[in-house]
C-alpha positions in Angstrom: -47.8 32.7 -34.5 -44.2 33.4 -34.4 -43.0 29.3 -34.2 -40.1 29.3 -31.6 -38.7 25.6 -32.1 -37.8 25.6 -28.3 -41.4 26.8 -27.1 -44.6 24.9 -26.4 -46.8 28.3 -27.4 -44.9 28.4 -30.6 -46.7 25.2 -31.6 -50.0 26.0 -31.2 -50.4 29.0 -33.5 -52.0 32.4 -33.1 -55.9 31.9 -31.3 -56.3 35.7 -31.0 -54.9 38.8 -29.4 -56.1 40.2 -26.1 -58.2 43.0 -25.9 -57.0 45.9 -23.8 -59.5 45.1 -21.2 -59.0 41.4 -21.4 -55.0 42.4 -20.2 -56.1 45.4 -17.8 -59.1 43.1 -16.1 -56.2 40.3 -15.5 -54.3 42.8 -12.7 -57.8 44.2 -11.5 -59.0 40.8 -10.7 -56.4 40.7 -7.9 -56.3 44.3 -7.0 -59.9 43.9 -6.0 -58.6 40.5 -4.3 -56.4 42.9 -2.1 -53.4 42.4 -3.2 -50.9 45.2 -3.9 -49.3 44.9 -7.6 -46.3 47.4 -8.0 -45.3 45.5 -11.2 -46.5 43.8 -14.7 -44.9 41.8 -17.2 -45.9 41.6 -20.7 -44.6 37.8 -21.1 -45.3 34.4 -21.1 -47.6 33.0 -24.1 -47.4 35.1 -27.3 -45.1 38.2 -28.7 -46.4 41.4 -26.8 -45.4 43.6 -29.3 -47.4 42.0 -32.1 -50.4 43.4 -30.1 -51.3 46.9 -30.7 -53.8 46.7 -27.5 -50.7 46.3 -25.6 -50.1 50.1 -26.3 -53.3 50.7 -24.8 -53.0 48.7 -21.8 -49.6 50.5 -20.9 -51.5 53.4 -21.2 -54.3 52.2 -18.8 -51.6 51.2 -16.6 -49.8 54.5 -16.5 -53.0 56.4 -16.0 -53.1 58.3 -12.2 -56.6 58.4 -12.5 -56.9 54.4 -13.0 -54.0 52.0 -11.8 -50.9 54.9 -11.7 -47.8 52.5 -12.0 -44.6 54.1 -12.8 -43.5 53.0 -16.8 -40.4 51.7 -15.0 -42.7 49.2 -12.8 -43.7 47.6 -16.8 -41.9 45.5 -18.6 -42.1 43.9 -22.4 -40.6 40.8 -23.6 -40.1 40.9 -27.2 -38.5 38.6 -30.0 -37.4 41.8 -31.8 -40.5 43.7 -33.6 -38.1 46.5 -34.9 -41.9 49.1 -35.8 -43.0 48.2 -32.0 -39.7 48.6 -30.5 -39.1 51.9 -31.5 -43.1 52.7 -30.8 -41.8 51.9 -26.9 -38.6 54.4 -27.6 -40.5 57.4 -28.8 -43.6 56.9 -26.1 -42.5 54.8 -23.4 -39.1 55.2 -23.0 -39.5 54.3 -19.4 -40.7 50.6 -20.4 -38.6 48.2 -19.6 -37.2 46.0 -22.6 -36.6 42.6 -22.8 -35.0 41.0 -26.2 -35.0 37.3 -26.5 -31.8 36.9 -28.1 -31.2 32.9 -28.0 -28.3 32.8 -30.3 -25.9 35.0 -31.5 -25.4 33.1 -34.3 -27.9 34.9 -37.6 -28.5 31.6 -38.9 -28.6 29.3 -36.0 -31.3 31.9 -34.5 -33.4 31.7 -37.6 -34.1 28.1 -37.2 -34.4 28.4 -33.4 -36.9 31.6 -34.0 -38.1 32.1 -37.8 -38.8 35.9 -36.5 -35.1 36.4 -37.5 -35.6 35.9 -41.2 -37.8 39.1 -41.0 -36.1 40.8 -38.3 -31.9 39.8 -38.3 -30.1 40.5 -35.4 -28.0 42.9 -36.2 -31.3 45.3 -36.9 -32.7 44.4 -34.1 -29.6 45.3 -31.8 -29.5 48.7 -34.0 -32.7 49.9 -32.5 -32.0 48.7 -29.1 -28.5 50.7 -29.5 -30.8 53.2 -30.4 -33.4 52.6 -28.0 -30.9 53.1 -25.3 -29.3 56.1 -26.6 -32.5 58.4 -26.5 -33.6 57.0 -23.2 -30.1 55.7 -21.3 -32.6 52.9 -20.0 -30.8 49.4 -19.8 -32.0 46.5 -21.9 -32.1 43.0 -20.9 -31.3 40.1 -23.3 -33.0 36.9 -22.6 -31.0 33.8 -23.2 -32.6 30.2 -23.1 -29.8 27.4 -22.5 -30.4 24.7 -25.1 -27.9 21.6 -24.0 -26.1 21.3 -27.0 -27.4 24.0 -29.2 -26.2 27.0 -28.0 -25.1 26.7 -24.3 -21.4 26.4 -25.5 -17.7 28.2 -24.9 -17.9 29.4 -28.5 -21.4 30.6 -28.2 -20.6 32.5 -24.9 -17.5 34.1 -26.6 -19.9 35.2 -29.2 -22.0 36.5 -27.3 -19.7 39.1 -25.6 -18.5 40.0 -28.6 -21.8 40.9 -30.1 -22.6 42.8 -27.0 -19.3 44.3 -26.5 -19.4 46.0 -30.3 -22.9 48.0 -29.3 -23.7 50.9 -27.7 -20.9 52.0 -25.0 -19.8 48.8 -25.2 -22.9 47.1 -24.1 -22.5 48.5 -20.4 -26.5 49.4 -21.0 -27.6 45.5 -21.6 -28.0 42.9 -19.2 -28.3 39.3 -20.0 -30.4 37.1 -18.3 -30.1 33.1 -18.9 -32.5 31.2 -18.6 -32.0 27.1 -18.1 -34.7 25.5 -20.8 -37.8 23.8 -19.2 -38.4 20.2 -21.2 -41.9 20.4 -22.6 -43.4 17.8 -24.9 -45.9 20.2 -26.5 -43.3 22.2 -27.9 -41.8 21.9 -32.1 -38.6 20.4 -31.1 -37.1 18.7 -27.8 -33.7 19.3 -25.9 -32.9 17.9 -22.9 -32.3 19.4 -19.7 -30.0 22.2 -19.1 -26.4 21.3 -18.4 -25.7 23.3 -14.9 -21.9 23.2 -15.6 -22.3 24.4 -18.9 -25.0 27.3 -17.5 -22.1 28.1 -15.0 -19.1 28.2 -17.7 -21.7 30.1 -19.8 -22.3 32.9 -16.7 -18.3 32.9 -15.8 -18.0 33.6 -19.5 -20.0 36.3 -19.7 -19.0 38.0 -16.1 -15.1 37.8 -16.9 -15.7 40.1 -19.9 -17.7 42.7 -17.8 -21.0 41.4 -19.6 -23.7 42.1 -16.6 -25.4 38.9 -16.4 -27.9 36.7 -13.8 -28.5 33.2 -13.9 -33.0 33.4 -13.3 -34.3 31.1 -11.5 -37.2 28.9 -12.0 -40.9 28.7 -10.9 -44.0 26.3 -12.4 -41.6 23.3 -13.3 -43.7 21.3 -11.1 -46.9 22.5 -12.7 -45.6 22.4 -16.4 -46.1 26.3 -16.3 -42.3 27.2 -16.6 -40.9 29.7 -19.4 -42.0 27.7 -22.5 -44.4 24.9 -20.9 -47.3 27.4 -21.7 -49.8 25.4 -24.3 -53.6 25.9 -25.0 
């Protein structure tokens, strides 16, 4: 729905949004299986926050008469819906947030994510500012390494800077880069991630005091990586 060039979701357009008890019946199914779930991640295919059942869910979750998970066991990945965002602030500050950030660069983001036409940057950081302010919960900024695109010195300098000028100096945000999964069912192609770039990137980042984590990666084999999910 949303059309993130780098993605292989973005291409294939909005089928529908899950109901509350199509999300909720997804951790029952292995709760009755036996297994023991002590956290959820609202991620993967689609924008969470562009659901409004996803409210509903949280509350399902948070319910002690139903599943009774903490609100700090959740967390949201969003590509910055500023009306949901501050829906999480003002009733579940507890949430965790994740912002997919991508580029710090306004313009370069909008063609990477069209969402930032609607929803700039800077906004977006506003209400997390914001967001962490009222609730002194950190917020972690996902950042997808696109060799050539925006894996470089100049974007990693940026990218302090822009976190550096927020909220207590961006002491509260925590970025978490992510190497890009090749896909050939997403808009646009890159190639594989540059390790010495995704290491110059991190030393960047950790020589300014920027918390930051390399992730690691699961469901290459299976073409179910971050951004392989299609259909």
């Amino acid at each position: 729905n949303f059309g993130c060039k780098f993605c292989a979701t973005g291409d294939i357009g909005l089928k529908k949004n899950l109901t509350v008890d199509e999300i909720t019946d997804q951790v029952l199914y292995f709760h009755l299986l036996g297994h023991q779930i002590d956290s959820i991640s609202f991620m993967g295919m689609g924008e969470a926050l562009a659901n409004r059942q996803v409210f509903d869910a949280l509350d399902s979750f948070t319910d002690p008469n139903l599943f009774a998970l903490s609100p700090r066991r959740l967390s949201i990945s969003t590509i910055g819906i500023i009306p949901s965002i501050k829906k999480i602030t003002q009733e579940y500050p507890q949430v965790n947030l994740t912002f997919s950030l991508h580029s710090p660069y306004s313009e370069e983001r909008s063609k990477l994510m069209p969402i930032n036409d609607r929803y700039p940057i800077d906004e977006v950081m506003n209400i997390l500012d914001e967001h962490i302010r009222l609730t002194s919960r950190k917020v972690y900024i996902a950042y997808i390494m696109l060799p050539g695109v925006n894996d470089s010195l100049e974007h990693a300098n940026e990218v302090v800077s822009l976190l550096k000028s927020r909220y207590k100096s961006g002491k509260l945000y925590h970025v978490n880069l992510i190497r890009y999964n090749p896909t050939i069912s997403a808009p646009e192609m890159y190639g594989e991630a540059n390790e010495g770039q995704v290491e110059a990137f991190y030393k960047v980042l950790k020589s300014a005091g920027i918390h930051v984590t390399i992730r690691s990666q699961f469901g290459i084999d299976i073409d179910a990586a971050c951004g392989h999910l299609y259909g």
